[in-house]
N, C-alpha and C positions, 0 to 999 in steps of 0.2 A: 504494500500500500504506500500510494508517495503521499508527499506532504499534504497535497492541496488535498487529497478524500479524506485523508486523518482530520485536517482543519472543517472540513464539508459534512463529517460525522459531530463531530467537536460540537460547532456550532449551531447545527441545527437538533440536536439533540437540548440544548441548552435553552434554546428559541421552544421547540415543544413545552421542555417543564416551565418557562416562564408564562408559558400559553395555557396553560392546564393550572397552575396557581391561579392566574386570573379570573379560569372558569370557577376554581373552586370558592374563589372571595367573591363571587355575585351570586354561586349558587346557592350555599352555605347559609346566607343571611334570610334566605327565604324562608317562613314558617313550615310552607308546606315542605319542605324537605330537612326540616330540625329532624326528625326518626331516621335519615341514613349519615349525617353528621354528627349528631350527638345521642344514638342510641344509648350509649353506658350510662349515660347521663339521668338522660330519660328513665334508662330500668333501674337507677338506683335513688328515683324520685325528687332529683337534684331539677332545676331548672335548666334548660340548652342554654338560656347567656348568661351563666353563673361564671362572674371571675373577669366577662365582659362588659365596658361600657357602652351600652345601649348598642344598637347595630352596629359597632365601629364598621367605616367604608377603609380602614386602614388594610391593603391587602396582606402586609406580614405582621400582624395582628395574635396570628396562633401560633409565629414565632417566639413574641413575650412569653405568652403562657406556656408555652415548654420550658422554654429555659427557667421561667422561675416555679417551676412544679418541681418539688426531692421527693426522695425516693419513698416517706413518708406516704405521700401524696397519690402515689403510683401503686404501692402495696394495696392502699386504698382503693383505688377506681379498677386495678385489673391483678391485684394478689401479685405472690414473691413469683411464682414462674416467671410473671411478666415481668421484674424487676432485675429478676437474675436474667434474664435474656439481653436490658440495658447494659448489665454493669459486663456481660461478654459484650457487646457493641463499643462501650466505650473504653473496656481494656486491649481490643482490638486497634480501636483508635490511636490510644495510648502507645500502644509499641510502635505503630506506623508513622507519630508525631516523632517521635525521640530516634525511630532510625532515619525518618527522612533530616532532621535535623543537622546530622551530621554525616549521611550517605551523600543527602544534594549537593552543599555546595565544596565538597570535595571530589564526590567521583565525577562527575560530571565535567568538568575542566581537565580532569586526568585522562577519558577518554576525548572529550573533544580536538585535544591538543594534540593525539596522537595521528598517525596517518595509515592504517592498515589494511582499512578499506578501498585507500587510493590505490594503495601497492597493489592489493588483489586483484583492482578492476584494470590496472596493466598489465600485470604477469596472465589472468587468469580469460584463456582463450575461450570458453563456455559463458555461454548466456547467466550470467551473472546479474540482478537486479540489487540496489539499495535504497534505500530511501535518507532523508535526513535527519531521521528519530536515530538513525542504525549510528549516527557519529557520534548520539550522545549515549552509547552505549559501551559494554565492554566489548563488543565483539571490535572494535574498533582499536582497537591495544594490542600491538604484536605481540608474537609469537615470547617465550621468555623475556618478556621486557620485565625490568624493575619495577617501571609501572603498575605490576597485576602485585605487588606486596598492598595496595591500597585497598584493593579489592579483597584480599585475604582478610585483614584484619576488618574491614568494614562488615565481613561474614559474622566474624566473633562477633562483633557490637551488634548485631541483630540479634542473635541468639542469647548474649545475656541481657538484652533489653526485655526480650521475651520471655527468660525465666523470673525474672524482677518481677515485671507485670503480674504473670500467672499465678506465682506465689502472695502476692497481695493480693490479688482477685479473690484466690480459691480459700484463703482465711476473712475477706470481707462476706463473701457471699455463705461460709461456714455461718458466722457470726449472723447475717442474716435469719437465715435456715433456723439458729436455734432460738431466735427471740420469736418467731411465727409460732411453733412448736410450742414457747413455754407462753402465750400469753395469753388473758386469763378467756377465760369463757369456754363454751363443751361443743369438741365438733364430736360427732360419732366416731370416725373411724381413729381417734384417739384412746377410747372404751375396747374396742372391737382386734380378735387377730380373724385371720385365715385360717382354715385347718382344711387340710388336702389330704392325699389319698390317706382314709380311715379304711381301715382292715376290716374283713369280713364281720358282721356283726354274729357274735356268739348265740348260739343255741338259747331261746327263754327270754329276750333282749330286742327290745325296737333299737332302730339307729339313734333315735333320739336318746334311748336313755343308755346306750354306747357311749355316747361322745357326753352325756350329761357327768355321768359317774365316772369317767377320766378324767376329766377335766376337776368335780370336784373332789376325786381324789389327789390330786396333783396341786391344787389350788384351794384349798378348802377355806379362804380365808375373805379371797376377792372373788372368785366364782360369780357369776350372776345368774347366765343363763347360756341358751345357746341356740340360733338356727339352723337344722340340716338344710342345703341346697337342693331341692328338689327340680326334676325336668321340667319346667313350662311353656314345655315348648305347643302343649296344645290348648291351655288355658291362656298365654298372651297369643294366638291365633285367634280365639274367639273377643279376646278383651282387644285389641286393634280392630276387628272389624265392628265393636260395639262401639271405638270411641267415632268409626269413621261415619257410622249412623247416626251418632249426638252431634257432629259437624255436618253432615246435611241436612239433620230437622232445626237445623240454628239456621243455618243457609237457607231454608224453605220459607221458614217463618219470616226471617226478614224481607226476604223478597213479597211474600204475601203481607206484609203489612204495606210495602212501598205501592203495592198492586192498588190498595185502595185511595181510594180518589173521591172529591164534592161528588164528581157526576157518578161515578160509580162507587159508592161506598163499603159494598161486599167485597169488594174486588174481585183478583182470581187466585184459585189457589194452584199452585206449582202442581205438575205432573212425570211424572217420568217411566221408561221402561225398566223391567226389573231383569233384564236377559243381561249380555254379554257388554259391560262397559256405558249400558245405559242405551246403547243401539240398538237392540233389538228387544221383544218380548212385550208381557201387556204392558198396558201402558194403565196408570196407578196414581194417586193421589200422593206426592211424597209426603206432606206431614202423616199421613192418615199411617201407610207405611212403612216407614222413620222409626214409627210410635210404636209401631207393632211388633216390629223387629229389634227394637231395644227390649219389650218387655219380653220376649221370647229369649233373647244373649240375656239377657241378666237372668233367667232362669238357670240358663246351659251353666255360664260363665260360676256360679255359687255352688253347683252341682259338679264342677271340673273343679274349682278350688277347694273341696272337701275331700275328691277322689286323689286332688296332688297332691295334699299336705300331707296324705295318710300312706298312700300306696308309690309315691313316683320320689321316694328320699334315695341320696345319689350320696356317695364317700368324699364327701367334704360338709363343710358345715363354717358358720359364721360364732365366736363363743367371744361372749361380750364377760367385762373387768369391772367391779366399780371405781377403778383407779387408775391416771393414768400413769404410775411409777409401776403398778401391777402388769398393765397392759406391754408396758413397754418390756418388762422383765420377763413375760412369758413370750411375746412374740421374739424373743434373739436366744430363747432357752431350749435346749437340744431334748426332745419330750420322749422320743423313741429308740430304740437301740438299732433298731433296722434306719436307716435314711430314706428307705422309702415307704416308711409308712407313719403315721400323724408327722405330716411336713406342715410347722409351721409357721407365719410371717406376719406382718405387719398389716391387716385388712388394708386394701384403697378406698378413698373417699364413696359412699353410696352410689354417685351418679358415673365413677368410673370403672366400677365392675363389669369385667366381660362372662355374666351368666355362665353363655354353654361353654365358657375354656376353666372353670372352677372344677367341675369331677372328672376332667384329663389325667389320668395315671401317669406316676413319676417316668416308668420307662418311655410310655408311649410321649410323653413331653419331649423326651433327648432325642426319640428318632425323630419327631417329627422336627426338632430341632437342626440337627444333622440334615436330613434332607431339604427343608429351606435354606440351609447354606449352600447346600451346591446347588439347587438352582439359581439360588443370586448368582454364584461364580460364574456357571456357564452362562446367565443373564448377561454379567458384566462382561465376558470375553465374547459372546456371539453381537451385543450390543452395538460391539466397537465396528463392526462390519459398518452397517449403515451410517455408521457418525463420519467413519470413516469416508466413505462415500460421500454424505455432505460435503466435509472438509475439504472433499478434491472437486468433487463438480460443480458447489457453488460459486466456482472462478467465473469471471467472465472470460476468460479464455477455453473455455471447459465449455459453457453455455452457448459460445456463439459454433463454437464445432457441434456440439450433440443439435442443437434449433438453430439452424444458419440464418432463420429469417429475422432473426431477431437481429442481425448482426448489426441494420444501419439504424437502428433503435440506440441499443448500445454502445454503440460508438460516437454519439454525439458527447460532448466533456460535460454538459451538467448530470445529463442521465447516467453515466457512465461513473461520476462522480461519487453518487448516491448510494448506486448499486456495489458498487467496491465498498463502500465505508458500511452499508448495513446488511445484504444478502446474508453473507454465512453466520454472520451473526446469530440474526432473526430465524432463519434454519433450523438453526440449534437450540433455538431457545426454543420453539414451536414442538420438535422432535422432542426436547426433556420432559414437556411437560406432559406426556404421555404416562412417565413412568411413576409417579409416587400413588397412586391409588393402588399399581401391580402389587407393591411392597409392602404398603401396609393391610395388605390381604393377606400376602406371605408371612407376614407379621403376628399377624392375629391367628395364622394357622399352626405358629408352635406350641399356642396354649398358654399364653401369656394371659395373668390374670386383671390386667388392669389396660386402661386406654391409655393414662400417663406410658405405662410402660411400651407397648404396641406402637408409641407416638416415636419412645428414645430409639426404638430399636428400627423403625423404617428409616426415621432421619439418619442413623448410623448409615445402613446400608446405600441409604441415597447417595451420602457426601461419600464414600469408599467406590460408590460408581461412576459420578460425575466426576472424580478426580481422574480413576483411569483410563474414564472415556471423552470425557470435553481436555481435560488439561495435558494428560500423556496422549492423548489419541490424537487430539487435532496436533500437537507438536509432531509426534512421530508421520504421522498419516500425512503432514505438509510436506516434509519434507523423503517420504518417500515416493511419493506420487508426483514430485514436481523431477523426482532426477530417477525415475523407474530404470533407464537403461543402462545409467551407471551403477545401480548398485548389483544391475544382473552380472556386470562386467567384472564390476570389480567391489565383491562382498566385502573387503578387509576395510572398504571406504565409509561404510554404515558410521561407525562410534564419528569420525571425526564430522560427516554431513550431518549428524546429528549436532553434536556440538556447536557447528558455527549456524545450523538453525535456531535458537533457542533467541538467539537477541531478533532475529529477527520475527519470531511470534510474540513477541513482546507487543508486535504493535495491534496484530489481530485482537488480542487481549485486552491492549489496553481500550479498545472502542467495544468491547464487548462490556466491560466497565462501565466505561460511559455509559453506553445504552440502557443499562441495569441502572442507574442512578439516576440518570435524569428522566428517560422516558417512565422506566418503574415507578420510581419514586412519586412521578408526576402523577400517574396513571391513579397509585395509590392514595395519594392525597385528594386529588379530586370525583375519586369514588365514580367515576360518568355508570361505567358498566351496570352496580349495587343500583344505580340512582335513576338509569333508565328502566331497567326490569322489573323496582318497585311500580312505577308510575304506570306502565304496561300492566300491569297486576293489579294494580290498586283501580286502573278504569275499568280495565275488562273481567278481570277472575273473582277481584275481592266482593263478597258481602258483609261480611260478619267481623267482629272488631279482633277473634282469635286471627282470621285469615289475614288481616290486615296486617298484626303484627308476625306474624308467620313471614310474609312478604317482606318488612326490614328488618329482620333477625338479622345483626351485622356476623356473627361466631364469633372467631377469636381469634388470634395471631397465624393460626396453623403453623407450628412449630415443624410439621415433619416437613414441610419443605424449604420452609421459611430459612431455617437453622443452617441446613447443608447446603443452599444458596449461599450464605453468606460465607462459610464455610469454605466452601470450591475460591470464592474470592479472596480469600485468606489465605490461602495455599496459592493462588497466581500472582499475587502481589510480594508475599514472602520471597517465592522461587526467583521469583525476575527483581527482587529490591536493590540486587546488589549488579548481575550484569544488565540490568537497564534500568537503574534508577526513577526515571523521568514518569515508570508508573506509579511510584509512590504516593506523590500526592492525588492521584486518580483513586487511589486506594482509603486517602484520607476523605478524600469527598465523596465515596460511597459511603464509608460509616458513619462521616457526619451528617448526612443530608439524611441516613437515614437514622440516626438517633434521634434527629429533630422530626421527620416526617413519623415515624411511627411510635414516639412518644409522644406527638400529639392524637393519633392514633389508638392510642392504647387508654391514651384518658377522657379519650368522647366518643370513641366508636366501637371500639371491641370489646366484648363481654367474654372473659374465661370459661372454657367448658371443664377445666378442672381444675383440682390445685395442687402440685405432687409438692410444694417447698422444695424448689430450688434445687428435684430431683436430676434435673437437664445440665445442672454443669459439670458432672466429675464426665460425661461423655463429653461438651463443648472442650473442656479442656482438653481431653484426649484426641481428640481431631485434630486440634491446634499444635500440641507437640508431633503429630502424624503430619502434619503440614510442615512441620519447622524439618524434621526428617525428611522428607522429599525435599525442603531446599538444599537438604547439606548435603545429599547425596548427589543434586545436580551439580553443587555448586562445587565439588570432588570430581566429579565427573569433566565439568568445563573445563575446570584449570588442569585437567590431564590435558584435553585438547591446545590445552593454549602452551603446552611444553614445560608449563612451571614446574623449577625444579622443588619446591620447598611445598607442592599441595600436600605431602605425607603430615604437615601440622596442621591440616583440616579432619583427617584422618579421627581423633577423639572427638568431634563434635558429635555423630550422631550416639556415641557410647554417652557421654555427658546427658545429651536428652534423654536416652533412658537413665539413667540413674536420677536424673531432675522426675522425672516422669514416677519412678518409684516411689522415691522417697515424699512426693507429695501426696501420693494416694494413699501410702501408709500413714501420715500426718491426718489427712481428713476423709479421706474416703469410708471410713466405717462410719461416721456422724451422718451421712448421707445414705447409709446403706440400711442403718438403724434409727430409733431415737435414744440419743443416750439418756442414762438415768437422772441424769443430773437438770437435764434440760426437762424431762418429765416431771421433776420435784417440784423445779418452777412454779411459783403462781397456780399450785395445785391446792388451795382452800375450798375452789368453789365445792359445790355437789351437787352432782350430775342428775338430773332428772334422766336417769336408766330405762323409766318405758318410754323415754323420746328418743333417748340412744338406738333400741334394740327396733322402733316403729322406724327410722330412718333407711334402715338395709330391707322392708319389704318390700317386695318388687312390687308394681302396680297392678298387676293382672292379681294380683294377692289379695288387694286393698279389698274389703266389702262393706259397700254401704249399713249391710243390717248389723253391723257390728260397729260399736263406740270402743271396747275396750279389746285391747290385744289380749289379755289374759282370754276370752272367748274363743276372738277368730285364730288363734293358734294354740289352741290348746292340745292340738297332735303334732305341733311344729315342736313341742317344747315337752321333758319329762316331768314330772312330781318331786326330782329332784331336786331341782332350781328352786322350787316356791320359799324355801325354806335357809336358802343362804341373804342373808341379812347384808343390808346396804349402808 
């Protein structure tokens, strides 16, 4: 890419987000669209212009109020996840400020000054291309020059700027983690453990009072109670098609009251067919209906939840503590002599229980374990085909051979312009976005017991694939597709055409950046897509005031993409900080533009769907030392190419990461893996209302109207042993 399409991506990438800020400071102020700007607002019954003066027409307005929101504030409006996802944004930042500090204006004159490129492009009889990014690079630095000792030690000062940072991260964000944990008030899944595969229930013995008389034999002290997990998979089959019926006869009715009119005061009442999707079959009065077919499910639906509670209990079960220093000491307490039988842990939050992955058996968890790792692998290895592919055919050298007609299209300099600075980009991006729904299916298929959890473990897989298929693939896959006949010729050529490729993907990258920043970022803040689909909804599908907010439900960050996005960016900005500098601060205006764009973000528009405490960093961090590793090993690998005699003292960098990498997991990784006791002691005076605890974990399809008290509607959920342990 030459100068001018790098400047023609540049600029007009910057021109879009200043265009789309615009749209969002005229949209924003409008009433009728306060529910897709300040939804979190809205559901935490706060006012949308709390914090603003009157409509301000100021467009960087929700600039202030970022910057002056801490993290106080943030914990508040969307919980520690989202807080801890900040303090990785801004420790990212952090290392990227402090190395471009002293990368910039050092290396950058050290390559510019040099002349390598010039030499090459006389000695060097093949179609050779450079651009003017390529001068302020290292590839620009002869062969053994004295020059490349800049670059050596500029490697060190990244990587301890890196451990610096990480290490005060990962004790700020500890520190966090345990003031969330000890502070005062009663969530449930603080009362509450896990309990997985339970062993065959003995001859004379319901499961219930298996796991009652375990438990309070083993605990006889804090004991409460306990629910087995039963199958429902055919009681919420009838309970979803009972609530879909209480949303049509809401639907009907409202429409039938709109129907009435001065001149016609009866109005009309709604009708519908009862066949196939409402297409076919008689056709029927929907309230009349509705009505009918609810009092019908609520007959089924009390007659399946007496036959589940009793007959469909499954080897696990939920055994609620009245304390939480008790709850904490039995979910990290080793209960069985076998490891695969009463396995158990820490409950997740009510709303993030994955049901049918609770009575999964220990082994069949490892195989199905085992087996979703290698199809991610063969995922990530077969993947790389097509990226590959991108990466080579969205040339326009590539495009005007394969579609000739396109050729005097593309060949005029603005169009041509364009298309170089955003094509494979946009490719790529278009083509990724296929893949995280794959994974977090794969995900949920090892039997993973929570969403928090399912969420760390696709995001893992995501950023572990887009590294070796967007950042190793297009590197590698650029530069074998551009010199296919030489490497047929002469294979020993591979390592070194590899090497003097890498400054020049730098520049691919770095508008791949841009692109992610400004248009992303833009895209994100002015919400168009969320804001046209409500409106489209709200005139034509919505009636009723459930549907209506159904329609601006904003969710929430979506971490498993979200994370290894930024991630992949972490890892190209690291890899190339030191032999092409100049994306550094491309790197620093991704993090910045999105700490400001999506902490304004996270305190007026997204609502958390769960809350793991700050369960997301000891994986952030480990990407991040996995990224700091793939620099050191390119950055080992360059300076082989470039003849340097003295790279054997790059050599201990990536042993140093792992040992940084050890020794900080052993430092705080178990506070994250548990709740320590200490942090449970905490602000532990209150006491718990236990039948609000143990009514929080029942599933909905459970719930029954004819019943006010739990003691009733689960009295086969629960044995005769529990009544009698005191709170």
């Amino acid at each position: 890419m030459d100068i001018s399409s790098f400047l023609t991506s540049l600029v007009t990438s910057f021109l879009i987000f200043l265009l789309l800020v615009m749209i969002f400071t005229w949209l924003q102020r409008m009433p009728s669209n306060e529910v897709i700007y300040y939804p979190n607002r809205i559901l935490r019954g706060l006012d949308p212009s709390e914090g603003r003066v009157g409509r301000t027409r100021n467009p960087f307005a929700w600039i202030k109020e970022a910057l002056g929101s801490n993290e106080g504030d943030l914990v508040a409006a969307a919980g520690v996840d989202s807080a801890v996802y900040f303090i990785f944004l801004s420790s990212v930042l952090t290392i990227m400020v402090f190395s471009g500090v002293l990368l910039l204006p050092i290396l950058l004159p050290v390559a510019r000054t040099d002349h390598n490129i010039k030499l090459k492009q006389k000695s060097n009889t093949s179609v050779v291309t450079f651009s003017d990014l390529d001068m302020l690079a290292m590839g620009n630095v002869q062969e053994k020059s004295s020059r490349l000792w800049a670059f050596l030690l500029g490697t060190y000062w990244v990587t301890l700027v890196t451990y610096f940072v990480l290490w005060k991260a990962y004790k700020h964000v500890s520190d966090l983690r345990a003031s969330a944990l000890s502070a005062p008030g009663v969530r449930p899944e603080q009362y509450t453990v896990l309990v997985r595969d339970i062993p065959p229930v003995p001859e004379g013995q319901t499961r219930k009072e298996q796991v009652d008389s375990y438990f309070k034999a083993l605990h006889p002290d804090s004991f409460y109670r306990s629910m087995v997990i039963t199958n429902n998979k055919k009681v919420n089959k009838i309970w979803k098609k009972l609530e879909t019926y209480r949303k049509k006869l809401d639907r009907a009715e409202v429409v039938y009251a709109e129907s009435k009119t001065s001149s016609k005061p009866e109005g009309t009442k709604p009708t519908m067919k009862t066949g196939l999707l409402g297409l076919i079959g008689t056709k029927v009065d929907t309230i009349d209906h509705c009505n009918e077919e609810i009092k019908d499910l609520l007959l089924k639906l009390e007659t399946e939840q007496k036959i589940t509670l009793r007959e469909k209990q499954q080897n696990s079960a939920l055994v609620f503590f009245n304390s939480r220093p008790a709850t904490a000491s039995a979910s990290q307490t080793l209960h069985a002599q076998q490891i695969d039988t009463w396995t158990v842990m820490e409950a997740p939050e009510p709303r993030q229980l994955v049901w049918t992955n609770l009575p999964i058996k220990f082994h069949v968890r490892q195989i199905r374990q085992y087996v979703v790792y290698g199809i991610v692998f063969f995922t990530v290895v077969f993947y790389m085909v097509p990226i590959t592919a991108i990466s080579a055919f969205t040339t326009l050298s590539n495009l005007k051979k394969l579609l000739p007609f396109l050729r005097k299209v593309v060949d005029r300099p603005e169009v041509k312009s364009v298309l170089e600075a955003y094509l494979p980009q946009i490719a790529l991006i278009v083509f990724l976005a296929l893949l995280p729904k794959f994974l977090m299916m794969l995900s949920k298929n090892e039997g993973i017991p929570s969403r928090g959890h399912i969420v760390r473990s696709a995001s893992g897989k995501f950023f572990y694939f887009t590294v070796f298929n967007v950042f190793l693939g297009v590197t590698l896959s650029g530069t074998l597709f551009a010199s296919l006949k030489t490497v047929l010729k002469h294979p020993n050529q591979i390592i070194p055409m590899l090497g003097k490729s890498l400054p020049g993907n730098a520049n691919f990258f770095i508008t791949l950046v841009a692109l992610k920043f400004f248009v992303g970022y833009g895209l994100e803040l002015s919400r168009l897509v969320p804001l046209i689909i409500f409106h489209i909804k709200k005139k034509y599908l919505c009636k009723t005031e459930a549907e209506l907010k159904e329609a601006w439900a904003p969710g929430d960050l979506n971490y498993a993409t979200r994370v290894p996005n930024d991630l992949l960016v972490v890892t190209i900005v690291l890899s190339y900080s030191v032999i092409a500098p100049i994306i550094i601060p491309f790197g620093v205006a991704y993090f910045g533009l999105g700490w400001l764009v999506l902490r304004n973000q996270a305190l007026k528009v997204y609502v958390p769907a769960y809350e793991s405490y700050g369960r997301m960093w000891p994986h952030m961090q480990a990407r991040i030392l996995a990224a700091i590793i793939i620099y050191q090993l390119t950055m080992i690998g360059y300076f082989g190419v470039k003849k340097f005699y003295y790279v054997p003292i790059l050599i201990p960098l990536p042993i140093l990461t792992l040992i940084f990498a050890y020794l900080s997991s052993k430092r705080f990784y178990l506070a994250f893996k548990y709740t320590p006791l200490e942090v449970a002691c905490r602000n532990a005076k209150e006491t718990p209302n236990m039948d609000m605890v143990f009514r929080a974990y029942i599933p909905p399809a459970l719930v029954s109207d004819k019943f006010d008290d739990t003691e009733d509607q689960f009295e086969d959920a629960r044995s005769e042993a529990s009544r009698t342990v005191p709170l």
